[in-house]
N, C-alpha and C positions, 0 to 999 in steps of 0.2 A: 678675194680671199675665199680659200674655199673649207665649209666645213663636213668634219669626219667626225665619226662615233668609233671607237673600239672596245671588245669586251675580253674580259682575262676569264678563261674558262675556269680554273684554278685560285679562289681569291684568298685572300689572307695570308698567303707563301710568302714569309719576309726574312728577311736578314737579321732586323733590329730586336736586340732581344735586352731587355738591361736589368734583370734578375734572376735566382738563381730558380729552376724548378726544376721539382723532381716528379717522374710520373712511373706506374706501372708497365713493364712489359705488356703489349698481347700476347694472349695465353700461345699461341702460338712459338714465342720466342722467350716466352718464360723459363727458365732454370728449377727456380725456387725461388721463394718466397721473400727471399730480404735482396733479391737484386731489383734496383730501381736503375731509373735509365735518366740523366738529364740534358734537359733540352739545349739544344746547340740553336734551334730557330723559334720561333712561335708556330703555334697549330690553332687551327679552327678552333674554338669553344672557349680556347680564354679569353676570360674578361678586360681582359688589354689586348687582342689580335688588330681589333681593327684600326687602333691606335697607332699599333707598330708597323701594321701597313700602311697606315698614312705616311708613317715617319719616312718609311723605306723607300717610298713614292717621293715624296720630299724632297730627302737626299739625293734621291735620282734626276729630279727635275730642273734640282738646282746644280747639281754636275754637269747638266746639259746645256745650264746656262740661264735657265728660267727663273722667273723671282715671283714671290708670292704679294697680292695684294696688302698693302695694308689693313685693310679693313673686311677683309674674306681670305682668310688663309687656305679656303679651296680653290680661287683662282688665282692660276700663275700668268704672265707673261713674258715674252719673249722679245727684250728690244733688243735692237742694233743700231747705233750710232742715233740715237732720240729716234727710233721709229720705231711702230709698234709691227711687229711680223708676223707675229704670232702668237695662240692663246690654249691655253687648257686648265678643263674644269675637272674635280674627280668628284667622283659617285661614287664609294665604296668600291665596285672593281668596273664603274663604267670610265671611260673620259670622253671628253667631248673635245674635240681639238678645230683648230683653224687654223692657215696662216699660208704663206708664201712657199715658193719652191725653198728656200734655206731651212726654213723651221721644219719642212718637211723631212729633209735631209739630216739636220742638226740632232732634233728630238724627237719627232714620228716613229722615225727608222728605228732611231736607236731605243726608244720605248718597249714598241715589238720584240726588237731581240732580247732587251731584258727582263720584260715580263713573260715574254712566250705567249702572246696574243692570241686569242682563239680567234676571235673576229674582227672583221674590219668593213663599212660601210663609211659613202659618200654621196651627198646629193639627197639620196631616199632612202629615210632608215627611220627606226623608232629607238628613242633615250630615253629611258626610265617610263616610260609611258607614255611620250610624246613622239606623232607620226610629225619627223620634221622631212620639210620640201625646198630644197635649193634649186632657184634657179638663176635666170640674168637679171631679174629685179628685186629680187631680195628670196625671203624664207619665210614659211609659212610652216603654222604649226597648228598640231588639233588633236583633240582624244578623243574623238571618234571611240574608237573601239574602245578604251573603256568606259566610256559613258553607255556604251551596248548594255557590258557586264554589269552595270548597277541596276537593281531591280527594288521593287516597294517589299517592305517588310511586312511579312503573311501573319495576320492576327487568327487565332480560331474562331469559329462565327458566333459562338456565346459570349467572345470577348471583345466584340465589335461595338459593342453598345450598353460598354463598362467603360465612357469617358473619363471617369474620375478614379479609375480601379488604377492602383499602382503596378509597373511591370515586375513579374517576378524575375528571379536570376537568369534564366533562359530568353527571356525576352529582353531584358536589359541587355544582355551580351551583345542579341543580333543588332538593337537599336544601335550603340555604341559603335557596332562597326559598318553600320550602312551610315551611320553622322560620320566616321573618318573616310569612306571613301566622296561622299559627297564635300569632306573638309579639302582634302587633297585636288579635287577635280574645279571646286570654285576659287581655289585660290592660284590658280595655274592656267585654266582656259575660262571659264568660267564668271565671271565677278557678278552675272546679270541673275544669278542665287546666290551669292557673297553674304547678302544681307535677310535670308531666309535663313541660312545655315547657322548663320550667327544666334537667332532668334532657338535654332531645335538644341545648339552645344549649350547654353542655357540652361537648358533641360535634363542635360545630361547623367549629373548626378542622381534623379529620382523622376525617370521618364514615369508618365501615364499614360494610357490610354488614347487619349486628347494627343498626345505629342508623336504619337504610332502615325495618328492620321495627318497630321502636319507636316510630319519628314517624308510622308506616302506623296503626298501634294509637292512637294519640292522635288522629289522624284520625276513626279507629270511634267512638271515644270521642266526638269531638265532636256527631260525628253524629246520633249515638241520641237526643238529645232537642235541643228547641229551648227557648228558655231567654229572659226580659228582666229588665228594671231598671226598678224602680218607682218615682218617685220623688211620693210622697205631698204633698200639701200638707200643711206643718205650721201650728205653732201662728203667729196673730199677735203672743201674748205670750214677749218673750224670755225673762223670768224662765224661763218650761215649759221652752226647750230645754237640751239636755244633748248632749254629743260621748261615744258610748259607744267604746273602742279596745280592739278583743279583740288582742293577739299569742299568736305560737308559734315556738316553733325545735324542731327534730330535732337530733340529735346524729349526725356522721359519716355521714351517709345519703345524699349525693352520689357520683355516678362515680368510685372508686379508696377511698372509704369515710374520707376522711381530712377533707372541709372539713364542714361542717353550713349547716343552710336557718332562715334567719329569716322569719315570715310578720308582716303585718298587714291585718284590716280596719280602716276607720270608719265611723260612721255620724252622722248627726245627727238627734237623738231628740226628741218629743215627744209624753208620752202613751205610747202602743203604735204608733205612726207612726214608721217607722224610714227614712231616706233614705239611699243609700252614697255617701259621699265620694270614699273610696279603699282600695285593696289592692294587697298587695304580695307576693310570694313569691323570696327570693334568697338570692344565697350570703353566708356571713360571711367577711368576705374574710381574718381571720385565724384558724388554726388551735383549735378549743375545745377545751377537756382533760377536760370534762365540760357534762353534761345543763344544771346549774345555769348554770354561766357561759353559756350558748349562749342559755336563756332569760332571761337580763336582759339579754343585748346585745339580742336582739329587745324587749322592751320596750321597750329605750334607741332602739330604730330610731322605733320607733311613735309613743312620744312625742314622737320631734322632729319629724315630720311632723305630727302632730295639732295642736302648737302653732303648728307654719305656718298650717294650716286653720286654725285657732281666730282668729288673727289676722287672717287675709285677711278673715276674715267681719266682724272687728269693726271693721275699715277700711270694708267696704260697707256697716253696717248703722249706724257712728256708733255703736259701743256702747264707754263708756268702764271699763263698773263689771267690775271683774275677777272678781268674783261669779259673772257671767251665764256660763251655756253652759260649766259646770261638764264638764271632761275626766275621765270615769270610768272605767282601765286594768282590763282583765280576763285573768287570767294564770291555768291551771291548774297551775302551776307551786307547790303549798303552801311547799316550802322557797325556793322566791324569794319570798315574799309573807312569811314569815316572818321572812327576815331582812330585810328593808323596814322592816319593821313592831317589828323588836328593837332595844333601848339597845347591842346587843352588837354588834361590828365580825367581818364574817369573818374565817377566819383565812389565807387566801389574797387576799393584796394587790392583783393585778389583779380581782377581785371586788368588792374592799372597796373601790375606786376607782367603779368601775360603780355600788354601793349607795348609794355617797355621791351621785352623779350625780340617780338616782331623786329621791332623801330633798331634796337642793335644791328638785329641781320639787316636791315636795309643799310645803316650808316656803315658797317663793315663790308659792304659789298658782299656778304652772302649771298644774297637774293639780291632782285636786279625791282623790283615792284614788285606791288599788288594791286591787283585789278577788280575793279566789281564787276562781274555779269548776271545777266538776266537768268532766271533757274531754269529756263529751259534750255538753254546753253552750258550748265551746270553739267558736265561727264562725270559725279564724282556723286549726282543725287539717286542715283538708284541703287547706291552703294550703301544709303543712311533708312530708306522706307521702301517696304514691299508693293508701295502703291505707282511709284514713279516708274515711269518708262524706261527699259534699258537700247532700247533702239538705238537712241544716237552713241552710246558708249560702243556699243556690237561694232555700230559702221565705222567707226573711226577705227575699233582694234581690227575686222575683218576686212578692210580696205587699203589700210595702212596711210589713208587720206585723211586731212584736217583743215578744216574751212577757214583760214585764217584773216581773215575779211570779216566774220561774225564777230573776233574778239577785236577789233581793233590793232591785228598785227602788221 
């Protein structure tokens, strides 16, 4: 399957329009003063264009034949007789497309003539900020170049050593938008600053001094090495695949030491071929009173996401048997995996509520286990503390490899 990017030079030009608006002539073609003109399509600048261009995109996709996820109405696909052919994502006026010689023909084609396509790349191109690489073992992706363009945020030298001086509105602004381009880049190629960034957005609302220097340090950090995402071809047998879900939480480890960080990756496995779905690093938005509870709320995070995944896929691929693409949670967490795994009810009830939670997804066949590992086998703990290693996380997303003999797979 081969994947293309196209771009519409021209964005927001739609058909869909489903109210009445009236606007000024340009002076150009003005008359006088009481002639108004009404809109027959949408234009740039209203508050509903890019609505009505999704609509008009839409409409078109599913004329073509394409159907929208359930659970991401940006992603369509393209089956034929239960096979999956083909795919496309929209970005505002980017798409990302894939699929076989028919899709090619069916909806590609016909895309370009109906939007009037400015460009078109395959193989080696950049999407939204990402340089993707196709070749015969899969795709590779990297932001390189904008991790060039991010640079540390320039204090004046009398404010260097005003730690505790609040930033005024000029400096706030810059902070706010060197935290969103570091937010955008850790959560896309990134994750091994996931859990710094998490610590400077924090801050956000009433950065000091102190916090100049710490999103400066994240910065270095990101710097020092350059980093991608693998994404291997897997198996064409579904039976092989597997959703592996490593979580973590920290305890109290956030600014003021009172909230705790829940982390997750995923991966989709086949073999030692490991592809990332998704990761996450965040706050728990209620108070935890220990270690234990902090790690089964993160659990309880990972699994609802993974079961999103798991579904969206089995919407694209026609897969009905609840068998296939078994969810296998990995938690170093021994006494969460203990009481998972016990007839015995905690004896702290907002626990015992969480446990039961778990214990459904296993008897429903959700999840398929959960497993305890050792935390240096943990891919999901340098996602929760700025102290942990992110090595083994890098190697597994820049390799697209996973040691499956370390977990007992």
């Amino acid at each position: 399957m081969t994947v293309l990017k196209s771009h519409r030079d021209t964005i927001y030009l739609s058909d869909c329009i489903d109210r009445v608006i009236l606007i000024k002539p340009p002076k150009e073609f003005r008359t006088d003063d009481a002639t108004v003109w009404k809109l027959n399509k949408p234009v740039y600048g209203l508050i509903d264009a890019a609505k009505c261009w999704f609509l008009t995109v839409k409409r078109k996709l599913v004329e073509f034949g394409c159907k929208p996820l359930s659970l991401d109405s940006s992603v369509y696909v393209y089956i034929i007789e239960n096979k999956l052919c083909g795919f496309a994502v929209i970005h505002v006026d980017d798409f990302f497309l894939g699929g076989n010689n028919k899709f090619a023909s069916q909806v590609i084609d016909k895309l370009h003539s109906t939007f009037q396509i400015g460009s078109c790349k395959e193989s080696k191109f950049k999407y939204i900020g990402w340089n993707f690489v196709q070749n015969e073992d899969g795709i590779t992706v990297d932001q390189n170049d904008y991790q060039e363009k991010i640079t540390e945020m320039k204090l004046a030298p009398q404010r260097e050593n005003q730690r505790h001086s609040e930033l005024n509105e000029y400096e706030k602004k810059h902070y706010q938008e060197l935290l969103g381009q570091l937010q955008w880049i850790s959560t896309q190629t990134r994750p091994d600053i996931r859990f710094n960034v998490l610590e400077c957005s924090l801050k956000s609302n009433n950065p000091h001094i102190e916090d100049v220097i710490k999103i400066n340090r994240v910065v270095k950090k990101l710097k020092k090495k350059k980093t991608q995402l693998c994404f291997p071809n897997l198996s064409n047998d579904i039976t092989k695949l597997k959703m592996y879900v490593f979580s973590d939480a920290a305890l109290c480890n956030l600014p003021e030491k009172i909230f705790s960080t829940h982390a997750h990756v995923i991966f989709l496995v086949s073999d030692n071929n490991a592809s990332p779905l998704a990761w996450c690093s965040k706050k728990i938005q209620k108070v935890m009173k220990d270690i234990l509870s902090a790690e089964c709320a993160a659990l309880g995070h990972a699994i609802d996401e993974s079961i999103v995944l798991r579904s969206s896929l089995f919407e694209a691929l026609c897969i009905t048997n609840k068998d296939y693409v078994p969810i296998i949670c990995f938690t170093d967490s021994k006494s969460l995996s203990d009481n998972i795994h016990s007839s015995n009810n905690a004896a702290d009830l907002k626990l015992r509520r969480q446990v039961a939670s778990i214990r459904q997804h296993l008897e429903l066949k959700e999840i398929h286990e959960v497993v305890w590992t050792p935390t240096k086998l943990q891919l999901a703990d340098c996602l929760t503390k700025s102290t942990a290693s992110p090595e083994s996380l890098l190697s597994v997303l820049g390799t697209g490899k996973i040691n499956n003999s370390s977990f007992n797979r």
